[in-house]
N, C-alpha and C positions, 0 to 999 in steps of 0.2 A: 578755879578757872585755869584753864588752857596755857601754854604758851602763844597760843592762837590770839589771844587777849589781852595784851599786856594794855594797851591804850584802846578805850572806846573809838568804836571808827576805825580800828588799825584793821587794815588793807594786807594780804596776805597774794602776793602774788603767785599765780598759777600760770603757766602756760596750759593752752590747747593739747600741745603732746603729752605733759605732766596727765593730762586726765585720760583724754582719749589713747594716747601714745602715736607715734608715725606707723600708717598705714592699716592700725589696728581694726577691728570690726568685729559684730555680734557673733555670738556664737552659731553655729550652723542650721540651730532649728530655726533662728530667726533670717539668719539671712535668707534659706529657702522659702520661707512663708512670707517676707517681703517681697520675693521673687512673683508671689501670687498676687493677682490683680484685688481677690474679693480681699486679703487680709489687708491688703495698703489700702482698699478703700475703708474698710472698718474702723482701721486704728486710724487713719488720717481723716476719718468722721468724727470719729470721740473726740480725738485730740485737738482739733481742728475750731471745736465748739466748747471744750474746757478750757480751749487757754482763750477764747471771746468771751468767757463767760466774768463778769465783773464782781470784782473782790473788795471786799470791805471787814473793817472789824466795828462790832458793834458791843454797849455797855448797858448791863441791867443794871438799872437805878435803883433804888433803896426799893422804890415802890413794884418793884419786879420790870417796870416799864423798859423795854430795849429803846436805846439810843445810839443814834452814829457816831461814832467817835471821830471828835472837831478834828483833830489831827491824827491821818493816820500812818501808823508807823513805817518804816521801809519795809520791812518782811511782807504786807502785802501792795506797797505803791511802785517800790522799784528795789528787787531783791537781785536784781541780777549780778552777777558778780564779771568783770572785766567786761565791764558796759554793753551785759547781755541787755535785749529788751524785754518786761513783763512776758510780752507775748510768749517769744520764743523760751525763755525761761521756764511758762508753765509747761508751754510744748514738750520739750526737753522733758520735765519730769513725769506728766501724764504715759509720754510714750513708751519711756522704763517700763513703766506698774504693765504696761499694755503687751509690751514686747519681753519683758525679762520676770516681772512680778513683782518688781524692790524697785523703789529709785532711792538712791543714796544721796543726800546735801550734803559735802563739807563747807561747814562755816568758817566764812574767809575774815568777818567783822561783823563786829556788833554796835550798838548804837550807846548813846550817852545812858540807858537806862538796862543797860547788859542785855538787850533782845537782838536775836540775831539779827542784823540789815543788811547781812551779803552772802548771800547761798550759793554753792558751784555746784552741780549735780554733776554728781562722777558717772563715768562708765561703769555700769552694774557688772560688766562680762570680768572688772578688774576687782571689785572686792568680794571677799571671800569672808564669811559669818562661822566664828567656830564654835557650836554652841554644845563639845565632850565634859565640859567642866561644869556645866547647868549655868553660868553666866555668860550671858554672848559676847566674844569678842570681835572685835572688826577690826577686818586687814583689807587695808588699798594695796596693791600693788604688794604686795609680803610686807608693809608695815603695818603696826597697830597704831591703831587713829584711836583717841580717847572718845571715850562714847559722848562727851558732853559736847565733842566738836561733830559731831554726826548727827543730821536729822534722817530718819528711816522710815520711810511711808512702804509697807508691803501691799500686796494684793490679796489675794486668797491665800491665807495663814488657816494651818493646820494646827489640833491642840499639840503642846509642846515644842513648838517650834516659834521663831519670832521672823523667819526668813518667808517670803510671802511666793507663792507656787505660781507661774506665768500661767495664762491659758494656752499658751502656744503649746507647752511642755507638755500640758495634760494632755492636749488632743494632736498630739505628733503624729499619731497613726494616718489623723486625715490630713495632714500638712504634707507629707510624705504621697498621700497617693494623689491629694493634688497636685504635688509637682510633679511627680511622673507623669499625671495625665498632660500637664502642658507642659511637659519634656515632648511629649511624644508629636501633642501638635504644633511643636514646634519645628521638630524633626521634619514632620509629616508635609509642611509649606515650606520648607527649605529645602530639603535633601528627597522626600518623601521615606517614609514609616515604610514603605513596601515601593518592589518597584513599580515603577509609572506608567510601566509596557513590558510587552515582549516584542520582540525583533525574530523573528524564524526564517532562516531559511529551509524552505520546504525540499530542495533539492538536493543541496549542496551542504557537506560537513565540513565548518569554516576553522583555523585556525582562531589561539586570543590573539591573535595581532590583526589578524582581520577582522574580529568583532569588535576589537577598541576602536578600528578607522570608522568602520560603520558605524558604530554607536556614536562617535563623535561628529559624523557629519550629519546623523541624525538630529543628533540635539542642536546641533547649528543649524539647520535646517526650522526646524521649532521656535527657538529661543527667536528667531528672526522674525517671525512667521511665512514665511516661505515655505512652500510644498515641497515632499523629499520626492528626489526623482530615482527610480531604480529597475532592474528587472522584475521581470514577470516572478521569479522564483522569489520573493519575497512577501511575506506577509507580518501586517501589524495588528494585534488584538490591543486595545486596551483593556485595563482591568480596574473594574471599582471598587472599592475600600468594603472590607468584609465586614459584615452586620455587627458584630464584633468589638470590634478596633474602632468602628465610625462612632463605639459610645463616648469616645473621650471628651465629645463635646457635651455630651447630658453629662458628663462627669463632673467637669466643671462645673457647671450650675448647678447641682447637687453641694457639691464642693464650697460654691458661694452661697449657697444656704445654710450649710451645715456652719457655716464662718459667723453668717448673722444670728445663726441660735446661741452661738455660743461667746459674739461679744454685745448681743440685744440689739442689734440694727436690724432695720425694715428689709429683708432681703432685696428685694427692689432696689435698693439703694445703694448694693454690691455687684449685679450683675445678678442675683438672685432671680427667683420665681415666688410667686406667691401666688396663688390658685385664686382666679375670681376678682383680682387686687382691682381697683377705681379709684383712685383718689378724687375726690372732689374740692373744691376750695375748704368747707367747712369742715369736712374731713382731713385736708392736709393741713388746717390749722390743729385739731385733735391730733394727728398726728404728732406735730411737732414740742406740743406737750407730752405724749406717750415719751416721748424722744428723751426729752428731758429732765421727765419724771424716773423713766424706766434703765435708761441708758447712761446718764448724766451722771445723776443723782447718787449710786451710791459711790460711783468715785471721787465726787465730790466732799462728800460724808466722809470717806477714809481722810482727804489731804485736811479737811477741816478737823477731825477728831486729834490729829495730830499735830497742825499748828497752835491748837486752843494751849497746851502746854508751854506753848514763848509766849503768851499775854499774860496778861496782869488780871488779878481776881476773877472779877466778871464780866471780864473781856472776852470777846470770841470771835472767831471768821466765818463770814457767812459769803456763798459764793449764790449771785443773782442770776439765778436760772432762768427768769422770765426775759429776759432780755433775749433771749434765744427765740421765746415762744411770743412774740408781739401781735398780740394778735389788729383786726384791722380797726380804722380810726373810729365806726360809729359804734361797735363794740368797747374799745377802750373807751369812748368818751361815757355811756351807758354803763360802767362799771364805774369810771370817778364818779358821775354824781350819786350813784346810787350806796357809798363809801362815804361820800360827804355829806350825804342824807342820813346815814346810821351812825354819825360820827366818830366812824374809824378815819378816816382820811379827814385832812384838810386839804383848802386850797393850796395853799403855799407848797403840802408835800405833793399833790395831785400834777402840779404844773413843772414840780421837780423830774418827777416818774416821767413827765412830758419834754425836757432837756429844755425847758422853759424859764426865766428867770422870775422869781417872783413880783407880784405887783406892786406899781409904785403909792402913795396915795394918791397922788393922781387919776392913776390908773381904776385902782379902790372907790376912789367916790366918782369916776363913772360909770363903772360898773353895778354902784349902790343903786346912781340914780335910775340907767338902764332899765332895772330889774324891777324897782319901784315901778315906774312908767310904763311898766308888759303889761297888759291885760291879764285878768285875772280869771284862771278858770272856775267858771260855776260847777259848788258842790254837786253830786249827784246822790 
């Protein structure tokens, strides 16, 4: 064990600039693609709905049967460390994997039964994986941090390698011409991309100091909206944006498509297009399982493969994707009985799944009597 451990529950303080440092920030591929609207919506969709998503650890019984664990540990109730909140905690580390490919935990404390219960998630742009000696070494900041004080969740790992590859990184190329394209329209409504006009005089060969007075009461003239008043020997053409240059706009939505192939969101959902797209109610509920299933799911799978190692034998973490996908009440309530009918579910767990409190006896025998007292439907 660590110096990090000398007493269970020992608190190791960190500052904010300790981790992040004063003024520090991502490396350049990410800050550009933050800079894009489809990637902040992408990654603030995943992430947005991984750290809503509710965490439990549960225990296979002798008989195979999973159970919830009566007490469950701080690693997944409240791992935050210098009174971060669950929320933002998971935030924090989902958006690493999203943005950098790694998120890095140093463990700050652990609990009376040596599990971790206080994780700090470093700034990924600060540790650096040496992996020339074929055992990986981790450095924060140019020190070596013992691996037993480090939890390591990667993203997309290559064989031989244990450091997890960003999406950002892979697909630079398009991160890159999406920003130029909304450099340009950005350019393009501020300053404009080309000029705005020509000003000619058809007569007269003007000096630059008479074309900047002109130009300037021109634009004053505009910017006001007021008519520019002048001689006969003056002529204005405008000019509209060549067939060209006007693509930066299909660029972008190509651009927020290509965003959602490649972190599985509904393009729609970024600014995207999708040929033919409808959502309907029953459809948007499927969707929001696809969502779940397709988009969720395996980075959920990664942070669960990786916390099952701080539990105890047959212990494990499961993170409750349905809570995402709720779908509507006479739906839900047609799935509980038709569960309590094949005796997978009970009541008691049916009304849990419901944020319900179990029944009281009370409750129970009038419910019995109730039920008794329905009318009975005749066989057919």
């Amino acid at each position: 064990m660590s110096i990090l451990f000398r007493k269970a529950a020992e608190v190791r303080a960190v500052s904010f600039q300790d981790v992040w440092g004063s003024g520090g920030s991502l490396a350049s591929a990410s800050k550009s693609a933050l800079s894009l609207v489809p990637v902040y919506a992408a990654t603030g969709l995943i992430a947005d709905q991984f750290a809503a998503a509710p965490v439990a650890v549960f225990e296979k019984g002798s008989s195979g049967v999973p159970s919830r664990v009566d007490v469950q540990p701080d690693l997944v109730r409240d791992p935050g460390a210098n009174g971060l909140d669950v929320y933002s905690w998971k935030h924090q580390a989902i958006t690493s994997c999203l943005l950098r490919g790694n998120a890095y935990g140093l463990i700050t404390a652990i609990d009376n039964q040596s599990r971790p219960s206080k994780v700090l998630w470093l700034n990924p742009e600060d540790v650096f994986v040496d992996e020339a000696s074929g055992v990986p070494q981790y450095f924060y900041k140019g020190r070596l941090v013992p691996r037993a004080d480090l939890i390591h969740i990667p993203a997309y790992v290559q064989a031989g390698s244990v450091v997890g590859l960003s999406p950002l990184g892979l697909f630079k190329a398009q991160i890159e011409t999406g920003d130029q394209a909304q450099q340009f329209g950005k350019n393009w409504f501020k300053r404009g991309g080309i000029p705005s006009g020509v000003l000619k005089n058809s007569m007269t060969t003007i000096s630059a100091d008479q074309a900047s007075t002109t130009k300037a009461r021109f634009k004053a003239s505009v910017a006001a909206s007021e008519p520019f008043v002048t001689g006969k020997d003056w002529d204005y053409t405008p000019i509209t944006v060549p067939g060209g240059e006007a693509q930066f706009i299909s660029t972008l939505k190509l651009t927020a498509t290509q965003f959602a192939a490649i972190y599985r969101v509904a393009p729609e959902d970024i600014g995207g297009e999708t040929s033919g797209s409808s959502l309907t109610y029953k459809s948007l509920e499927q969707d929001q399982i696809r969502f779940a299933m397709r988009t969720l799911r395996p980075w959920t799978t990664r942070f669960e493969a990786v916390f099952d190692r701080y539990l105890f034998g047959t212990q494990y973490m499961r993170f409750n994707l349905d809570a995402s996908a709720r779908a509507d009440l006479s739906t839900r309530m047609s799935a509980h009985a038709a569960a309590i009918g094949a005796g997978i579910e009970t009541i008691s767990e049916a009304r849990a799944l419901e944020e319900r409190a179990p029944l009281t006896a009370e409750q129970w025998a009038e419910f019995m009597a109730t039920r008794q007292a329905a009318p009975k439907t005749p066989a057919l």
